[in-house]
PLY file of the C-alpha trace (Angstrom):
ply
format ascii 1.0
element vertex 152
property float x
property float y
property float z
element edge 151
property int vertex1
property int vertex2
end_header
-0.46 -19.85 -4.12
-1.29 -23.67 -4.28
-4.14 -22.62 -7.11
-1.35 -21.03 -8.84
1.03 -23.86 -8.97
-1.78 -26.04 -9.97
-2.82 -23.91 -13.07
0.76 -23.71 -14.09
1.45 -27.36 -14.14
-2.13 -27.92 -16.08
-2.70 -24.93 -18.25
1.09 -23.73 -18.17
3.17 -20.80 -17.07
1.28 -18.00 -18.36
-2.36 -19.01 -16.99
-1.11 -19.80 -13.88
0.50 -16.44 -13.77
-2.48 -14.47 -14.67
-4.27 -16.40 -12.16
-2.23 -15.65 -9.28
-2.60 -11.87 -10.01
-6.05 -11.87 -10.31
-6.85 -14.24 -7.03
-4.37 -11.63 -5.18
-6.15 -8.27 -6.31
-9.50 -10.55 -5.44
-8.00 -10.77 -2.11
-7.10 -7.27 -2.11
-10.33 -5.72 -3.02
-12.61 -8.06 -0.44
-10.08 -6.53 2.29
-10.54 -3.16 1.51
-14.23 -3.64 0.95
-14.84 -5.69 4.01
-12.39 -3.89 7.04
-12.61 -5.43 10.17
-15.15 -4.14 12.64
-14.72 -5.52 16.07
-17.66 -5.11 18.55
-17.31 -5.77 22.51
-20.19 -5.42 24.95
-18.24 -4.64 28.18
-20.22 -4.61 31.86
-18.99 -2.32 34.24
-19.78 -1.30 37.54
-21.03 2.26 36.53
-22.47 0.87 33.53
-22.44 -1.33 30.47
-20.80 -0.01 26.79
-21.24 -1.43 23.13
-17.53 -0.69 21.82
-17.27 -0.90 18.54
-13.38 -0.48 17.21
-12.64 0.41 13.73
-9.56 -0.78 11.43
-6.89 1.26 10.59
-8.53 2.35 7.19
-11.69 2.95 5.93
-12.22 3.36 2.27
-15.86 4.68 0.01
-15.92 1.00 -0.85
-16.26 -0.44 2.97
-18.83 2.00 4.25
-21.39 0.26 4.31
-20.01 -2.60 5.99
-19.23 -0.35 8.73
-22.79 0.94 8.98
-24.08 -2.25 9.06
-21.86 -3.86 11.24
-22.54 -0.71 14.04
-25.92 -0.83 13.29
-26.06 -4.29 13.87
-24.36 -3.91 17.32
-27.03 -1.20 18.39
-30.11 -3.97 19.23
-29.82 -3.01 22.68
-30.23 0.33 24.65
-26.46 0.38 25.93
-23.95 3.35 24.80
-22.55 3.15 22.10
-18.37 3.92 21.45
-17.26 4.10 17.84
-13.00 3.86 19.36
-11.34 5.35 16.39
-7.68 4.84 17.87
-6.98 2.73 15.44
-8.25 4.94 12.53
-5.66 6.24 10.36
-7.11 7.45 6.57
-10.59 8.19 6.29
-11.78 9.61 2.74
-14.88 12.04 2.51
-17.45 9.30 1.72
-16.74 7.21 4.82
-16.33 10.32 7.09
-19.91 11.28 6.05
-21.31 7.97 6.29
-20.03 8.20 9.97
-20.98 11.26 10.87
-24.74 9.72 9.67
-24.09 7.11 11.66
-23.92 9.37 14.97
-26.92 11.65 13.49
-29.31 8.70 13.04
-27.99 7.27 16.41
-28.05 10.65 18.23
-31.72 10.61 18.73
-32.11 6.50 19.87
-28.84 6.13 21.53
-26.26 7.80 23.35
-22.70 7.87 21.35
-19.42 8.75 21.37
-16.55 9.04 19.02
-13.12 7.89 21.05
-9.88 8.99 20.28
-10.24 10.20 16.62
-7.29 11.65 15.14
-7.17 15.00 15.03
-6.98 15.12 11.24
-10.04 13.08 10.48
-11.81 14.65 13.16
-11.87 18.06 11.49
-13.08 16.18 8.30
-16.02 14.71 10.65
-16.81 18.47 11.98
-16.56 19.78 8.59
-19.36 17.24 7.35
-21.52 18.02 10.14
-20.13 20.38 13.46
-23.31 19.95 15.77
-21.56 16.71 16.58
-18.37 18.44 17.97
-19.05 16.97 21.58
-19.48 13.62 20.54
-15.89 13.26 19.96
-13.68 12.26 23.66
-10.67 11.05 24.41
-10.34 9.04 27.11
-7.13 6.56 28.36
-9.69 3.58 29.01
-13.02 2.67 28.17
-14.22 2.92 32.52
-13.82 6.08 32.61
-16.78 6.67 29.62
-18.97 5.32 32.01
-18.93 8.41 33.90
-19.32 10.57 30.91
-22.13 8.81 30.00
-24.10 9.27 33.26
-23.50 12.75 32.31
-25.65 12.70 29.51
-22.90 13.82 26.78
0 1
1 2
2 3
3 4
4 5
5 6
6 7
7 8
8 9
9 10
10 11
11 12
12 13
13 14
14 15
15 16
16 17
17 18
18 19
19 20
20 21
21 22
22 23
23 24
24 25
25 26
26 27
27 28
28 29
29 30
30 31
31 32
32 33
33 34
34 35
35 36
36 37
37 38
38 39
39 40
40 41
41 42
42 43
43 44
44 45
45 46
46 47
47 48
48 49
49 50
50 51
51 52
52 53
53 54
54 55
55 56
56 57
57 58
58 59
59 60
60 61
61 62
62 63
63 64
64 65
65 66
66 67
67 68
68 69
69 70
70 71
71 72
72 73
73 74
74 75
75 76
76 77
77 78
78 79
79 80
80 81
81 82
82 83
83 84
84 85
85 86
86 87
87 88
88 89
89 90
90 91
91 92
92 93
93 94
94 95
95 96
96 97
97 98
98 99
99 100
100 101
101 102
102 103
103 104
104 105
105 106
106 107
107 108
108 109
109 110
110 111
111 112
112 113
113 114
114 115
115 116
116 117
117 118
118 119
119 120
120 121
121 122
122 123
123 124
124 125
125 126
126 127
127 128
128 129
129 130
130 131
131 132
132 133
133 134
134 135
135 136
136 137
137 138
138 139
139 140
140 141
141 142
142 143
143 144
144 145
145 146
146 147
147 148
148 149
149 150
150 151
């Protein structure tokens, strides 16, 4: 807003409009193409988790972000949670990028997907349904521990 009140007093009204609209959709796009990816390493007594928690939406633009940023968190040998709670829209690009997420993962780590919506699950399954059982739903992040030590 300050850049656009400076470009208006120097260039005038116009520019400084035009500029405002284009620093906003600027704004806009690096949101949508960079979501927020949150990653906690949590130490329990049954076990330690990588949790990785996904924004609300995920767009074709941000997927590789996202498989960066949980590849990234995957240095060590700890299980890994993708917590989709938070996951509302998912289009067919980023569903399939996640699904190879949990394929490439599959065979170095052990991962699950928590608390996917129902919706986007079936979009998941329908992309790839050998990974049915790596979607749980669970009230807390403890009680994966357990699952874990059951192999899932």
């Amino acid at each position: 807003m300050l850049l656009t009140m400076l470009v208006c007093l120097s260039a005038g009204l116009e520019y400084g409009i035009l500029t405002g609209v284009i620093v906003e959709a600027l704004l806009l796009l690096y949101n949508v193409a960079r979501p927020t990816v949150n990653v906690n390493n949590l130490k329990f007594d049954k076990g330690d988790l990588t949790v990785v928690i996904l924004c609300e939406n995920v767009a074709y633009c941000a997927v590789e972000h996202v498989r960066h940023r949980v590849m990234k968190a995957t240095d060590n040998q700890v299980p890994i949670v993708i917590d989709g709670a938070n996951l509302k829209s998912l289009d067919f690009t980023a569903a399939f990028n996640l699904m190879s997420i949990v394929k490439d993962l599959d065979t170095t780590h052990q991962i699950i997907l928590l608390n996917v919506n129902e919706n986007l699950k079936k979009l998941c399954l329908e992309i790839d349904p050998r990974y049915e059982s790596k979607f749980v739903y669970a009230s807390s992040y403890q009680e994966l521990t357990i699952a874990f030590t059951k192999d899932v």
